[in-house]
Backbone bond lengths (Angstrom), bond angles and torsions (degrees), N, CA, C in turn:
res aa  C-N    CA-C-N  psi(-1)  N-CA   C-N-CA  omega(-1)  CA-C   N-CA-C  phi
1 X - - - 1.465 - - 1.526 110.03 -
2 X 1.530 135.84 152.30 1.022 146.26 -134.72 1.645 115.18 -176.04
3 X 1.527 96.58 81.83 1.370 106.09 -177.77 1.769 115.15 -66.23
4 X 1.390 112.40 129.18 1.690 108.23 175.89 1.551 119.43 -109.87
5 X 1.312 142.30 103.76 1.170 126.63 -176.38 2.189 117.22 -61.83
6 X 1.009 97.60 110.60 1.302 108.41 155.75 1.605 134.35 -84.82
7 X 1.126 117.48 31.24 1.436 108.36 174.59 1.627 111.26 -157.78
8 X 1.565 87.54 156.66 1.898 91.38 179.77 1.682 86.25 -107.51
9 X 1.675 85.38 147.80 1.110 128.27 157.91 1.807 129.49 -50.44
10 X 1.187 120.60 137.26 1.447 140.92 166.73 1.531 101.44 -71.83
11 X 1.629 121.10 105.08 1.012 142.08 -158.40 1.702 110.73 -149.06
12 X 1.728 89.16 118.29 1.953 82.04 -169.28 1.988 78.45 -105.10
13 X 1.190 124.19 41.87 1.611 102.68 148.95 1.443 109.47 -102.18
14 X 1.278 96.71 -42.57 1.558 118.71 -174.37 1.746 103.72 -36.92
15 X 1.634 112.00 137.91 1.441 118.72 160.88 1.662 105.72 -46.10
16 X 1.401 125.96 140.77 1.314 143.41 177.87 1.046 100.47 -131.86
17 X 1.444 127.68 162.07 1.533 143.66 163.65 1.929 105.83 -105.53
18 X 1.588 112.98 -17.02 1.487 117.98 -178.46 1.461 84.50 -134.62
19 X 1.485 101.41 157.19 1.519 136.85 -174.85 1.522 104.55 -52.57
20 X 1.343 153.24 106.10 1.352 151.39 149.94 1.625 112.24 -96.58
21 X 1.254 97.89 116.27 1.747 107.51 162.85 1.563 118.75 -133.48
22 X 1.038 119.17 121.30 1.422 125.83 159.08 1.256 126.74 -85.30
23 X 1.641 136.38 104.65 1.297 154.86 -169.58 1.672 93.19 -71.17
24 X 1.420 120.79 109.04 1.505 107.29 161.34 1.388 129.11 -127.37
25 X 1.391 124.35 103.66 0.761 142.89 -143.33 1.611 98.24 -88.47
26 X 1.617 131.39 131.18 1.374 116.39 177.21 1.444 114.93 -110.94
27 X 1.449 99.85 -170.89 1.864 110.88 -167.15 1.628 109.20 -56.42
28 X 1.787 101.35 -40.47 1.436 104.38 -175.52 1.475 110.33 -64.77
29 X 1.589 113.16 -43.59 1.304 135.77 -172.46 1.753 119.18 -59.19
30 X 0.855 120.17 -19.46 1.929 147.10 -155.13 0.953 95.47 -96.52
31 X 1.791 136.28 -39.30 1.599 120.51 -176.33 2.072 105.74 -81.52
32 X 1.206 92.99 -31.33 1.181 94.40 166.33 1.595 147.25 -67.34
33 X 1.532 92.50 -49.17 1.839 99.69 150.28 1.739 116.94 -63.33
34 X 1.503 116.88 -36.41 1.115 104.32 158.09 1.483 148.69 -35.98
35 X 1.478 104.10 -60.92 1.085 114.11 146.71 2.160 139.93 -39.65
36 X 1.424 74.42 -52.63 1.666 77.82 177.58 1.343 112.77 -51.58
37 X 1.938 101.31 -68.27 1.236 95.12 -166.19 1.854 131.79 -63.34
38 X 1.686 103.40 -24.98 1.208 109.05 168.99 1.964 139.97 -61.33
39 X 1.496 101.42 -16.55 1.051 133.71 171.71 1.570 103.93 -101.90
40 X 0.943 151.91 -34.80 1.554 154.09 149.36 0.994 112.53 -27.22
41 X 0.918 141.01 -60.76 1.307 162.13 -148.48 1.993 96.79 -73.37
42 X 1.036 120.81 -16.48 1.548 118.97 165.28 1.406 123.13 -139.79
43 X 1.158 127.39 152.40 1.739 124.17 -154.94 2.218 83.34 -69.86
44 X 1.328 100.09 -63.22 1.307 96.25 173.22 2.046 133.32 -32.74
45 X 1.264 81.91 -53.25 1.574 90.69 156.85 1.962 115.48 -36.33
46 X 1.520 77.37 -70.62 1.436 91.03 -165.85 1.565 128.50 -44.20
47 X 1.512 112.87 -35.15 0.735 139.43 164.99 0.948 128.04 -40.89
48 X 1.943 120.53 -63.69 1.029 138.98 -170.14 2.007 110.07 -81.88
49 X 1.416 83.82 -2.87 1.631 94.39 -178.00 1.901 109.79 -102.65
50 X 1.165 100.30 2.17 1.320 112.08 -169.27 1.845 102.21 -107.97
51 X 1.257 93.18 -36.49 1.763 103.72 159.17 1.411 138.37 -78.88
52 X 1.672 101.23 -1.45 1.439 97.29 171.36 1.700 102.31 103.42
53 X 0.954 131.52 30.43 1.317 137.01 -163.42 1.760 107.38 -115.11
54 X 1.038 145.91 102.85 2.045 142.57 -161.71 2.015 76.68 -122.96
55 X 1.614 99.68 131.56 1.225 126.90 154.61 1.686 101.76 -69.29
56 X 1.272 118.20 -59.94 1.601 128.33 167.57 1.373 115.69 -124.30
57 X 1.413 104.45 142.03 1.632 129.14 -160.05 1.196 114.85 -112.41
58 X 1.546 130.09 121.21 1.484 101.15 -165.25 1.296 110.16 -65.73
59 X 0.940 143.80 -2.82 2.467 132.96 168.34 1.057 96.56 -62.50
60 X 1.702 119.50 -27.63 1.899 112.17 -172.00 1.860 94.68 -74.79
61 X 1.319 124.71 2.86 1.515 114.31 -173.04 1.518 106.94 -106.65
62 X 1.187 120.12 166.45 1.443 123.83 159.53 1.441 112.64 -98.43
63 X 1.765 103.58 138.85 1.168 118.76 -148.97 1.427 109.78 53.07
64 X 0.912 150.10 30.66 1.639 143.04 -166.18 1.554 115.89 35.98
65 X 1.136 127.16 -4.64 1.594 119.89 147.63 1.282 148.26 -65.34
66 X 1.008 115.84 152.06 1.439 131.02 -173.29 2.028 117.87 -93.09
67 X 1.171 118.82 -169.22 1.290 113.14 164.24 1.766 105.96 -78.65
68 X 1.329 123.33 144.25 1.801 112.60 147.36 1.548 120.18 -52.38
69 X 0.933 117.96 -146.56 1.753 127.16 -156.82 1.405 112.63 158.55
70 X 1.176 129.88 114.36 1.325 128.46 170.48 1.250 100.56 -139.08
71 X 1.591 114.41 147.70 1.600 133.70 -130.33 1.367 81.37 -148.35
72 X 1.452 141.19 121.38 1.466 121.51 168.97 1.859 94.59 -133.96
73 X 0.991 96.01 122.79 1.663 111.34 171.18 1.225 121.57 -94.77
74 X 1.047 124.11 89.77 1.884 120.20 -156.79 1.820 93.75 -157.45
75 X 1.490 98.59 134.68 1.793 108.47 168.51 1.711 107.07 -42.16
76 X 1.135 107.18 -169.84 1.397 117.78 179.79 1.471 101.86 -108.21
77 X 0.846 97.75 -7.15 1.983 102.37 -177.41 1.971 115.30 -107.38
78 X 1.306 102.00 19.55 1.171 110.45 174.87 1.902 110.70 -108.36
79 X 1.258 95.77 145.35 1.589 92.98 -176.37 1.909 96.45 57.30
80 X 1.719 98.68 154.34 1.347 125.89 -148.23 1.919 90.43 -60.54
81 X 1.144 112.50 151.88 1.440 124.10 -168.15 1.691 130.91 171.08
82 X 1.335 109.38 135.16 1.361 109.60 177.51 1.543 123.57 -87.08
83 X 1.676 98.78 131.14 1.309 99.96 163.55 1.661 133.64 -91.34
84 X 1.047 116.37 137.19 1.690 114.63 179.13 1.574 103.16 -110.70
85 X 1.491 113.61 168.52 1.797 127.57 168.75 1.330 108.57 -10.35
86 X 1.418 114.79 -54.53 2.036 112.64 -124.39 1.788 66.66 -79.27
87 X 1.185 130.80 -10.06 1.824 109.23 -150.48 1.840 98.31 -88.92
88 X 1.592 92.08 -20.67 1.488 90.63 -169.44 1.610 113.90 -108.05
89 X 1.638 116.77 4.25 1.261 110.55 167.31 1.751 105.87 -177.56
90 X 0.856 137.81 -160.86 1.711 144.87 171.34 1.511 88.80 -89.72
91 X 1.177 119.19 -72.58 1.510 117.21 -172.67 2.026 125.44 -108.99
92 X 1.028 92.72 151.03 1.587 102.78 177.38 1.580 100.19 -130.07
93 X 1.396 92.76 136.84 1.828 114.35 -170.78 0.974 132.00 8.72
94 X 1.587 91.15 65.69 1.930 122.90 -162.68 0.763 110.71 39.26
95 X 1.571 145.07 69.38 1.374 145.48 106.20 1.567 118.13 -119.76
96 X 1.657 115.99 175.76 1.354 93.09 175.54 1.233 142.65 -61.67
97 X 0.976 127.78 176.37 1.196 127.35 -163.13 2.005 99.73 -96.71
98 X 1.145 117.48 140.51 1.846 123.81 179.07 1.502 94.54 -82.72
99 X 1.299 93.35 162.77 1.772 110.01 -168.43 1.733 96.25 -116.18
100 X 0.995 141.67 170.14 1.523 152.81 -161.06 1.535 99.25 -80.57
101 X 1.461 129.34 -52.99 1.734 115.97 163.49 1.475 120.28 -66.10
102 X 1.272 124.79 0.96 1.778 107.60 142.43 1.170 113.72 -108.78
103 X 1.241 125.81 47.16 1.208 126.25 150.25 1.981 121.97 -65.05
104 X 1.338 110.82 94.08 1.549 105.89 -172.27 2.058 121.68 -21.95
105 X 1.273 113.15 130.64 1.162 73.81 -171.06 2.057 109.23 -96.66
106 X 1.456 87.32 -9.03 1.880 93.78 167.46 1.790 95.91 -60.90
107 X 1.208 149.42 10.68 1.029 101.15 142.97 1.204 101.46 -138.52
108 X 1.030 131.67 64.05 1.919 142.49 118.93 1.525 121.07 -76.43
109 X 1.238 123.44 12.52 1.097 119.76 168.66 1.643 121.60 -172.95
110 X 1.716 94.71 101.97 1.402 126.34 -148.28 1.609 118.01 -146.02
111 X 1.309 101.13 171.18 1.735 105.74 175.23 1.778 101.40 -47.19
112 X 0.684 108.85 138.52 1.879 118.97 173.06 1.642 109.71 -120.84
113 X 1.284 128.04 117.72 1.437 136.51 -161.18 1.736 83.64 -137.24
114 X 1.333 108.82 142.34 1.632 133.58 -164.63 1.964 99.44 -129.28
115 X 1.607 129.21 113.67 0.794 136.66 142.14 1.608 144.11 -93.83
116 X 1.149 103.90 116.49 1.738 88.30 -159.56 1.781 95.65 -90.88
117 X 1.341 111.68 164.73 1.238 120.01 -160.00 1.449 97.39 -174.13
118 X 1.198 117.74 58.54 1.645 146.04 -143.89 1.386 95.71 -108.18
119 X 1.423 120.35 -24.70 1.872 120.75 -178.39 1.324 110.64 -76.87
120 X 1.485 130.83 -26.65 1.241 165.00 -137.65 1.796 82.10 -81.56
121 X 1.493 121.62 100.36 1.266 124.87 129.74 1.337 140.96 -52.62
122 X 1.638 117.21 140.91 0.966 120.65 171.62 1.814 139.01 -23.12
123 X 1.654 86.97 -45.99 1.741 81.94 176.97 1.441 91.22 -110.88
124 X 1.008 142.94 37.04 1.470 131.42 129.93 1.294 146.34 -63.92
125 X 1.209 134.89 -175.85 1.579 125.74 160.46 1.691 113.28 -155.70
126 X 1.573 106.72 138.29 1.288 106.82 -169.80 1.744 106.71 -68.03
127 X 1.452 103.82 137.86 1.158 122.24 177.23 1.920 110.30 -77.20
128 X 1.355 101.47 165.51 1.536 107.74 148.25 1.748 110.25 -69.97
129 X 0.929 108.10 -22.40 2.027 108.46 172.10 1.183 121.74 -67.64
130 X 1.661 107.02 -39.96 1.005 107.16 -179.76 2.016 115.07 -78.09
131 X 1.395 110.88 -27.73 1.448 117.58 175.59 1.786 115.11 -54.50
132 X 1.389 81.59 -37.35 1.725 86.94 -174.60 1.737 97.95 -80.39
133 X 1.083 105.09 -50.16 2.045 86.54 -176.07 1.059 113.49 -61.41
134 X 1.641 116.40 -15.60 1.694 104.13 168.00 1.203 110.75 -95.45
135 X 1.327 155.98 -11.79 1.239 154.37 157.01 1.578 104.02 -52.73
136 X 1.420 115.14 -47.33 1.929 105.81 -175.05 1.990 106.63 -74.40
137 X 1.103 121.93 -42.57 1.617 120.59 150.48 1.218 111.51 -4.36
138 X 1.215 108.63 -64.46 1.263 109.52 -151.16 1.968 97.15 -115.09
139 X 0.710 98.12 -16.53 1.881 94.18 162.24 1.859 101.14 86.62
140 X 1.174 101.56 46.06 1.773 101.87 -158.64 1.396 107.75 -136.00
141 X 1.533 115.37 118.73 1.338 123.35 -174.22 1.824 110.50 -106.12
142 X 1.325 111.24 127.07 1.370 111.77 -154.15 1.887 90.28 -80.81
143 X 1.595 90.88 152.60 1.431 109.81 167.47 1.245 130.26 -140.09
144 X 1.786 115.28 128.84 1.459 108.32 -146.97 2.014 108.23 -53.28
145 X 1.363 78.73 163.36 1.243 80.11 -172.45 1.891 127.14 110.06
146 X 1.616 101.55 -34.90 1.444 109.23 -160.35 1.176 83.11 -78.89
147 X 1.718 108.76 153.15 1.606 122.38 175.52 1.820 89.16 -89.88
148 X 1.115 105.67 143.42 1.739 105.93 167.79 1.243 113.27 -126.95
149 X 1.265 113.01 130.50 1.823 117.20 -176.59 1.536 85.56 -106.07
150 X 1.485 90.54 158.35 1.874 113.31 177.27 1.468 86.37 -130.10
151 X 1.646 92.93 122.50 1.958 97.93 164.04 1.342 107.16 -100.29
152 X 1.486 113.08 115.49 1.683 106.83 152.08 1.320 117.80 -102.32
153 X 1.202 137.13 -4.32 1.336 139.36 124.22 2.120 87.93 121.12
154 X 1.031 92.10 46.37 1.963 106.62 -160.56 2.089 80.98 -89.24
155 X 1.402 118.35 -47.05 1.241 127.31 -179.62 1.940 104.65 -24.82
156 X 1.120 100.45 -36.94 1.947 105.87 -171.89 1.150 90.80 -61.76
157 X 1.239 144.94 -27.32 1.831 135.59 -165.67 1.408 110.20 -75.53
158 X 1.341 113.39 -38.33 1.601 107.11 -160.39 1.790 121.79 -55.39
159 X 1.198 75.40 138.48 1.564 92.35 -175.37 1.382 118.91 113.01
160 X 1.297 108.71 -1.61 1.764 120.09 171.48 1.495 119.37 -140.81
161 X 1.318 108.58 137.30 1.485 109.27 159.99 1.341 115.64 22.72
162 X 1.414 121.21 -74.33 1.646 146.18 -151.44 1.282 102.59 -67.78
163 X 1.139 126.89 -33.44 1.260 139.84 170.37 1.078 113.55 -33.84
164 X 1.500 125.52 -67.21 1.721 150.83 160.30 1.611 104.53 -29.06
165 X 1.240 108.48 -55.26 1.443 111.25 -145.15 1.418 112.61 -136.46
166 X 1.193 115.52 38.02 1.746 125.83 177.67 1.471 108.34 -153.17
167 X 1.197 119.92 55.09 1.907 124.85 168.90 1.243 94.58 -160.75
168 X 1.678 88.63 166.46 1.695 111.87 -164.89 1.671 101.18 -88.82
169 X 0.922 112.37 164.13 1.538 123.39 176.99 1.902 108.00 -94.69
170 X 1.532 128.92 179.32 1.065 133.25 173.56 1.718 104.00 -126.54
171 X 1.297 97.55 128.27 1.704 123.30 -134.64 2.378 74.76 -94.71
172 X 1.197 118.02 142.32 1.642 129.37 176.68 1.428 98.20 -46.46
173 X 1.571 115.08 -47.98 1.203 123.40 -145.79 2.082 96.92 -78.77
174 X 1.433 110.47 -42.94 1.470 105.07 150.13 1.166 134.53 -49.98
175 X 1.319 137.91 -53.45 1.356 125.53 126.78 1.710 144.07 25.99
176 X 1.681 89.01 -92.56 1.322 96.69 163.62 1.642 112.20 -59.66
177 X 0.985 120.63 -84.24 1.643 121.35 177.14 1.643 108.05 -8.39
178 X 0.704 134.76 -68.97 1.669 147.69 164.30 1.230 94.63 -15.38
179 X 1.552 92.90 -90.61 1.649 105.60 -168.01 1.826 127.94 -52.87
180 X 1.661 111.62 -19.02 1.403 127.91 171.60 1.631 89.28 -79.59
181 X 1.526 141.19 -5.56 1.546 103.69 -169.77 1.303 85.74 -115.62
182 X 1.642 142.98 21.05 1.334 121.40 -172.11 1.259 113.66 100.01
183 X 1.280 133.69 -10.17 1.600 142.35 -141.36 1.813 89.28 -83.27
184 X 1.028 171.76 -162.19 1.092 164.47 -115.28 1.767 119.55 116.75
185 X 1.534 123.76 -45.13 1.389 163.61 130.53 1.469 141.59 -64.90
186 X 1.073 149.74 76.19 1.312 136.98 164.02 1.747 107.90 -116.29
187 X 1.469 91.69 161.77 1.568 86.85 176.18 1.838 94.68 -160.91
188 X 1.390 96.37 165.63 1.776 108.27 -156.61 1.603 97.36 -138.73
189 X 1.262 98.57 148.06 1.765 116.08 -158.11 1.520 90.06 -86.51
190 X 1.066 130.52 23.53 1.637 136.66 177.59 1.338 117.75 -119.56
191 X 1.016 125.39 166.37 1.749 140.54 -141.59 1.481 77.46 -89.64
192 X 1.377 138.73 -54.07 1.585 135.28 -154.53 1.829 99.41 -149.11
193 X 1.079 89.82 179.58 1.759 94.91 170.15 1.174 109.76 -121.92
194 X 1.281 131.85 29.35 1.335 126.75 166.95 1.594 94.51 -122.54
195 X 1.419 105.99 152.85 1.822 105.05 -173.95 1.493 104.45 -94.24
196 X 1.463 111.37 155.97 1.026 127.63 -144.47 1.653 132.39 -59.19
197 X 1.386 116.16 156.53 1.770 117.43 -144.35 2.002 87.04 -57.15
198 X 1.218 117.01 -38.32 1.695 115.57 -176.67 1.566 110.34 -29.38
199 X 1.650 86.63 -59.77 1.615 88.60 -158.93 1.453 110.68 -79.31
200 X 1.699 119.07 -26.55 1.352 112.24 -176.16 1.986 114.04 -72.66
201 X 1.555 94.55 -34.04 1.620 90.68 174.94 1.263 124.20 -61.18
202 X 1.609 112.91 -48.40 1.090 126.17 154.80 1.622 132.45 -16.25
203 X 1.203 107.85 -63.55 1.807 117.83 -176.00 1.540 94.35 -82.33
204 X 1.249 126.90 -23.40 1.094 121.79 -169.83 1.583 119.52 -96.90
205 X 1.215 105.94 -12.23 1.810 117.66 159.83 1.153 114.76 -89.95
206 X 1.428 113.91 -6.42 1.833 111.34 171.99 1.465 97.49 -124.36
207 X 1.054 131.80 8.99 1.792 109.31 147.22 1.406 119.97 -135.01
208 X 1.639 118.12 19.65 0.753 126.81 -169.81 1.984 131.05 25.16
209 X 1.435 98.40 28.28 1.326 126.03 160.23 1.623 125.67 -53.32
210 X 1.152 111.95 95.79 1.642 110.97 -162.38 2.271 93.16 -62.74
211 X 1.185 109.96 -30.50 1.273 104.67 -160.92 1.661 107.49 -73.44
212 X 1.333 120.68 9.19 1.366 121.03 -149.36 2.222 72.87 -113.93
213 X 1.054 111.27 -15.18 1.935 100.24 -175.52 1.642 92.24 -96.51
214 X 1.854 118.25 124.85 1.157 114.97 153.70 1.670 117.19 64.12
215 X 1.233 92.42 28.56 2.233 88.89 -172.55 1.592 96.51 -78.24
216 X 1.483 141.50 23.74 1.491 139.41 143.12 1.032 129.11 -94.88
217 X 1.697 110.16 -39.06 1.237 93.93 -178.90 2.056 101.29 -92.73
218 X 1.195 104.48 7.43 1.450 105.94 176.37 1.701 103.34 -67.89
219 X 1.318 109.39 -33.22 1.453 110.40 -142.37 1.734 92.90 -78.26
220 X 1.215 129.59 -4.16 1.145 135.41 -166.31 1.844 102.93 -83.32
221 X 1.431 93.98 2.01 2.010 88.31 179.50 1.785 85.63 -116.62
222 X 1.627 111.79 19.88 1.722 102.57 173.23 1.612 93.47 -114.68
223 X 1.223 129.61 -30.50 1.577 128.36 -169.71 1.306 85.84 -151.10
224 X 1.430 109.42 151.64 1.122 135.44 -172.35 1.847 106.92 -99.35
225 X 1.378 119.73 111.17 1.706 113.77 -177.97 1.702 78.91 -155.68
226 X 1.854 88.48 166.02 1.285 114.90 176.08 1.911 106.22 -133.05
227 X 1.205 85.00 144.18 1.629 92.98 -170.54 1.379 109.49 -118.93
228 X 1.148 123.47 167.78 1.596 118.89 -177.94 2.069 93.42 -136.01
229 X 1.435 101.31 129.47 1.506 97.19 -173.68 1.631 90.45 -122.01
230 X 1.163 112.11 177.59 1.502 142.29 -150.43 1.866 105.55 13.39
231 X 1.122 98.37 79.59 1.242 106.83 147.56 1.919 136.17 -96.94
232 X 1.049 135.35 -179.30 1.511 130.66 -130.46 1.597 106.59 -165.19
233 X 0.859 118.13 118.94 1.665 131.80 154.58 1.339 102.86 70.69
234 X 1.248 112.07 38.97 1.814 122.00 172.01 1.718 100.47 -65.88
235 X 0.987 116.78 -11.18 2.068 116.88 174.86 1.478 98.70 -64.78
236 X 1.250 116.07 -21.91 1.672 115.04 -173.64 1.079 117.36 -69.54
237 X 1.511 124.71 -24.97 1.211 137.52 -126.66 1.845 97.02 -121.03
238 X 1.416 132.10 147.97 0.686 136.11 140.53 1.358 148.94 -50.26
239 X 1.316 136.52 138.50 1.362 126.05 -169.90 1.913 102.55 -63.73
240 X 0.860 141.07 -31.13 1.754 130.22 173.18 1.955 101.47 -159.36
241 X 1.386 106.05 160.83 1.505 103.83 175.63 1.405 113.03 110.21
242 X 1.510 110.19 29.27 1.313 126.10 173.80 1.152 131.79 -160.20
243 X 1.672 125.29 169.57 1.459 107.75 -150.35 1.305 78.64 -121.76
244 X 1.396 126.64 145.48 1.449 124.79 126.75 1.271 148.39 -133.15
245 X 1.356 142.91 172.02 1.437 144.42 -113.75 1.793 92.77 -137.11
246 X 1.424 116.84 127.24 1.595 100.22 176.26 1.619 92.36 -157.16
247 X 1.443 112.00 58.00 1.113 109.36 -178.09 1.708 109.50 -86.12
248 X 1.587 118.27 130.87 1.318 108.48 -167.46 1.352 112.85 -100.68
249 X 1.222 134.58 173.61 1.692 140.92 -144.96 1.744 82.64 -104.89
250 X 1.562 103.98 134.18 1.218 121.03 -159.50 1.999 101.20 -92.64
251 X 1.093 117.29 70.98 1.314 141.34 143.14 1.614 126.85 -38.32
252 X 1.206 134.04 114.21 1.155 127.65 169.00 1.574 129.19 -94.01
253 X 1.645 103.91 134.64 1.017 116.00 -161.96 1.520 124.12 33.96
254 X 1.635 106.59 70.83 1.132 112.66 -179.38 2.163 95.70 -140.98
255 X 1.859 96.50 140.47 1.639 97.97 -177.66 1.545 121.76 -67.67
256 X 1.384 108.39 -6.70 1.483 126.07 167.23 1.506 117.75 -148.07
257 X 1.623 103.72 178.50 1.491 108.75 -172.86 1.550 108.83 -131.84
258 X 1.200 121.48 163.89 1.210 110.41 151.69 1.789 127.40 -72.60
259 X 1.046 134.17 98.91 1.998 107.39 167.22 1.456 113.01 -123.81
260 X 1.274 104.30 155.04 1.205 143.63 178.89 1.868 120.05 -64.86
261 X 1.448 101.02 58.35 1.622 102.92 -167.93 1.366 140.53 -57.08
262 X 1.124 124.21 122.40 1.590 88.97 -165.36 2.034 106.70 -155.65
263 X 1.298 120.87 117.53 1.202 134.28 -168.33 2.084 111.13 -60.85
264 X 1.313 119.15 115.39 1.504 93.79 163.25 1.358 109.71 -102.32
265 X 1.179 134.20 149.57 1.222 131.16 137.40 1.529 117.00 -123.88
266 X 1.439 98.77 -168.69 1.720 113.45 -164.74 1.505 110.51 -92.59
């Protein structure tokens, strides 16, 4: 057996399009926030913490350290993660829309089938045409249930600019196909599944066409699916004959999650 990591990391060096900071608090640093905040917590406290007063001292520690602490302030859509309904509207096929902890978890962890779709320009978007010429490639008939990743291989950008604005989008009509074979899961080695904010603002400041902003992840208040975006090193991976795991971090009332993706095979 042969664990594969599928996912990028929550990274406040990394280029972002939203604010990421990680608070890191260290070993030396920990007796001290310790202190604060535990004495904070009453005007009396405070007081006595303002005079020079430590409940614990670092000599009371070994090595004179404390625990670390890391504080990470980051959307839910940063680093590899699933989206559910609530992210793409109030409601999905007139009812409400599910939040990222009812996300089923029997199906986060399933047959995993890999389509590459590697021709796929930037201001393009993968078709249902294109799913099926990659399904005969590889000699592979989908079964509900299988999570299916599409590699356009956009994953090489992260950490710059390009990231944003150099991958293909996932075309409605892919979509449907998915969702007519059972598909329940898919997820794409790209920041989003709609192609990039350039081209959609773009067509959409010259025809002032509301359908030209987000018509994928819109379509999620027409059928109900969950997608998994920035995924990673799908080149590893075989075209079918493996399971994988995309169970997401149980968050409340939130339209996505963070999880921890990751391919096994034999």
């Amino acid at each position: 057996m042969k664990l594969i990591d599928l996912s990028l990391p929550i990274d406040d060096k990394a280029f972002e399009v939203h604010h990421v900071e990680i608070e890191r608090v260290s070993h030396k640093e920990g007796v001290r926030k310790f202190n604060r905040v535990l004495m904070g917590k009453t005007f009396k406290g405070k007081l006595q913490h303002a005079f020079g007063r430590r409940i614990v001292k670092k000599e009371d520690l070994p090595d004179e350290e404390f625990l670390s602490l890391e504080v990470v302030h980051s959307p839910v859509h940063i680093g590899t993660h699933l989206d559910y309904s609530f992210h793409y509207g109030s409601k999905s096929e007139g009812r409400a829309s599910k939040t990222a902890e009812e996300i089923p978890l029997e199906w986060c962890y399933q047959n995993g089938v890999k389509l590459d779709v590697l021709h796929k320009k930037p201001n393009e978007a993968v078709t249902a045409k294109d799913l099926e010429e990659a399904l005969t490639r590889i000699k592979y008939t989908l079964k509900p249930l299988d999570i299916v990743l599409l590699h356009t291989g956009a994953d090489k950008l992260f950490g710059g600019p390009k990231y944003f604005s150099d991958y293909p989008g996932i075309d409605i009509s892919a979509i449907d196909y998915l969702l007519d074979k059972g598909i329940k899961i898919f997820g794409v080695d790209t920041m989003g599944i709609d192609r990039p904010y350039r081209f959609m603002l773009k067509e959409f400041l010259e025809t002032k066409d509301v359908k030209k902003l987000y018509p994928s992840h819109f379509y999620g208040r027409v059928r109900e699916f969950i997608h998994i975006e920035r995924l990673s090193s799908l080149e590893k991976l075989p075209g079918f004959g493996f399971k994988v795991i995309c169970f997401p971090v149980k968050i409340k009332c939130t339209g996505a999650a963070w999880a921890r993706v990751v391919a096994i095979t034999e």
